[in-house]
N, C-alpha and C positions, 0 to 999 in steps of 0.2 A: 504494500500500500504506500509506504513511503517515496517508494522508487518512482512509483506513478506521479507523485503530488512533485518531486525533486523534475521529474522529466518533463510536467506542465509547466515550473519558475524557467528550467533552463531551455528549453523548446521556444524557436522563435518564431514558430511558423504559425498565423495567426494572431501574432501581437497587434498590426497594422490594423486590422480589422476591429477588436478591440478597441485598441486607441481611437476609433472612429467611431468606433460606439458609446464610447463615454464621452467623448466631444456631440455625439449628436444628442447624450441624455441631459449635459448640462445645457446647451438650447434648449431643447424645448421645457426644461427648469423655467429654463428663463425666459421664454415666451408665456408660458402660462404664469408664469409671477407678473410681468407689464399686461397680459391682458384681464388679470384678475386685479391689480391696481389702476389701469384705466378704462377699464371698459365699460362704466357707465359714461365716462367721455365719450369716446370713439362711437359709443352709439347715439348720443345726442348731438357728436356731427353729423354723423350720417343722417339722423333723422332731418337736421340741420338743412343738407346738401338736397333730401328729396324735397323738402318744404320746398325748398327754391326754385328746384325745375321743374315741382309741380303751379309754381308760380303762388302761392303762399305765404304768407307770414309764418313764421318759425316760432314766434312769440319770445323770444328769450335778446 
């Protein structure tokens, strides 16, 4: 059992992959932390942007 867990530290074949996989879990960390801190914004511009092309007052 040892030998196995020593052959996954020292085994470099699939590190790269890895390494892209933890860069892609801290994104999306971090996308869902700005859209759970602005996304009552981001949606009252967008509601913002339809009022206007719906030709509208936006009220705000």
């Amino acid at each position: 059992m040892m030998n196995k867990l020593k052959g996954l530290v020292v085994e470099e074949q699939g590190q790269g992959m890895t390494e892209y996989a933890l860069i892609l879990g801290v994104l999306a960390i971090g996308v869902v932390a700005v859209l759970i801190t602005l996304g009552d914004t981001i949606v009252a511009k967008f509601q913002e942007v339809v009022a206007n092309l719906n030709g509208t007052a936006s009220g705000s």
